[in-house]
C-alpha positions as a Markdown table, in Angstrom:
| # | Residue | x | y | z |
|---|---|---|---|---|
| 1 | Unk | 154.9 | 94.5 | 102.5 |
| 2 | Unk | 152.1 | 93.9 | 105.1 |
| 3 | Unk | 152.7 | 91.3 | 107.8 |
| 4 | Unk | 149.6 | 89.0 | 108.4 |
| 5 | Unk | 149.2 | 86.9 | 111.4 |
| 6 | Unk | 147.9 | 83.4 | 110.9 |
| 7 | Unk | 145.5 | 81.3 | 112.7 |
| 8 | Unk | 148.0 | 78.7 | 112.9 |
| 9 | Unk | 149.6 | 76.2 | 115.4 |
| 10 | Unk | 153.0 | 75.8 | 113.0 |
| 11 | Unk | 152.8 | 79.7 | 111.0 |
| 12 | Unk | 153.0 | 83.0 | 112.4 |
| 13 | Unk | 152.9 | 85.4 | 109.9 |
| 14 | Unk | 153.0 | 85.4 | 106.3 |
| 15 | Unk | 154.1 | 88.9 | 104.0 |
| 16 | Unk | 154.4 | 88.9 | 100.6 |
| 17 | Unk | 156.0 | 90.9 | 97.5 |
| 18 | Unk | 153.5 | 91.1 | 94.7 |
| 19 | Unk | 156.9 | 92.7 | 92.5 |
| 20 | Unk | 159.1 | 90.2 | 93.2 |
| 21 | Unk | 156.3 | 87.1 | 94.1 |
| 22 | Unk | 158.5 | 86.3 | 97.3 |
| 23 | Unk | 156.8 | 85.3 | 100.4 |
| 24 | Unk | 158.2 | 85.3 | 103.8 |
| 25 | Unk | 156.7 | 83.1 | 106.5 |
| 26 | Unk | 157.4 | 83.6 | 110.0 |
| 27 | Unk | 156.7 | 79.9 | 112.4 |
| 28 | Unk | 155.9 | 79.4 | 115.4 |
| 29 | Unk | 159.6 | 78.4 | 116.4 |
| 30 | Unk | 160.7 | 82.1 | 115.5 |
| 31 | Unk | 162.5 | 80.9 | 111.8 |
| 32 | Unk | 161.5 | 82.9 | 109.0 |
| 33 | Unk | 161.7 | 81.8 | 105.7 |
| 34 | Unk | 161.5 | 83.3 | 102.0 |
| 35 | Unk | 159.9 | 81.3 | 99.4 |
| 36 | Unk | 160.9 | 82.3 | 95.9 |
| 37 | Unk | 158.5 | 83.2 | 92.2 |
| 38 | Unk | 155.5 | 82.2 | 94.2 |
| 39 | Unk | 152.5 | 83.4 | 92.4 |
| 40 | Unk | 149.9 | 86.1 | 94.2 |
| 41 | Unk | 147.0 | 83.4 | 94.0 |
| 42 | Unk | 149.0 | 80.8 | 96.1 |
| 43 | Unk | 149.7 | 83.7 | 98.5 |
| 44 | Unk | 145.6 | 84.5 | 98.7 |
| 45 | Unk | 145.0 | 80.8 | 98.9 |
| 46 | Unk | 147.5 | 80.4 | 101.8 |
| 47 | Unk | 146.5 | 83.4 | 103.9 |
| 48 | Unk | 142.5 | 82.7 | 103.7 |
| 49 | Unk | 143.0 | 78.6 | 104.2 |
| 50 | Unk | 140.9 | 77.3 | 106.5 |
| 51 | Unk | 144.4 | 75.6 | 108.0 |
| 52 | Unk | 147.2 | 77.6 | 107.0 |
| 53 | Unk | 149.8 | 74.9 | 108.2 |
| 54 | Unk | 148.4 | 72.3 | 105.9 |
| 55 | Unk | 147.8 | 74.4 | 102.6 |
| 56 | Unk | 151.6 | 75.8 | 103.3 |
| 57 | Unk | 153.3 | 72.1 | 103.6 |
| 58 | Unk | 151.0 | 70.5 | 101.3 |
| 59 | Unk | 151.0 | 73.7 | 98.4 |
| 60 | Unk | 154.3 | 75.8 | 99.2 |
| 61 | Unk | 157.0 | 74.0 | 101.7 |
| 62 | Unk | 158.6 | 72.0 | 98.8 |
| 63 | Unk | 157.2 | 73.4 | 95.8 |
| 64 | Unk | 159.1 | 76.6 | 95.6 |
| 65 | Unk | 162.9 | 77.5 | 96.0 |
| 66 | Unk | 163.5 | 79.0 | 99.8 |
| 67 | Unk | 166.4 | 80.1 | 101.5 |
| 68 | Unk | 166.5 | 80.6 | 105.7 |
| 69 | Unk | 166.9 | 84.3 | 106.9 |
């Protein structure tokens, strides 16, 4: 998995495992989070967003299952 950094004031990186569609998001704060059966094109759309922050709480923060790790 590659680690992108994000342009963002809340998200610091973002990886992402195309065979398992699990994404991992690293804030700000230093918690990292991994967001479960999200689809590739969601990942693309976050990662190129104009805000990152805003597509992730509007399109991924509650629409997928996530555990802290």
């Amino acid at each position: 998995m590659q680690k992108i950094t994000l342009n963002s004031s809340h998200v610091s990186t973002a990886q992402y495992d195309k065979e398992n569609s699990l994404l991992i998001v690293e804030f700000v704060s230093g918690d990292s989070y991994q967001y479960f059966d999200v689809p590739e094109f969601v990942y693309l759309q976050f990662i190129q967003a104009v805000s990152p922050g805003q597509f992730f709480a509007d399109n991924i923060r509650y629409q997928y299952r996530y555990q802290k790790i």
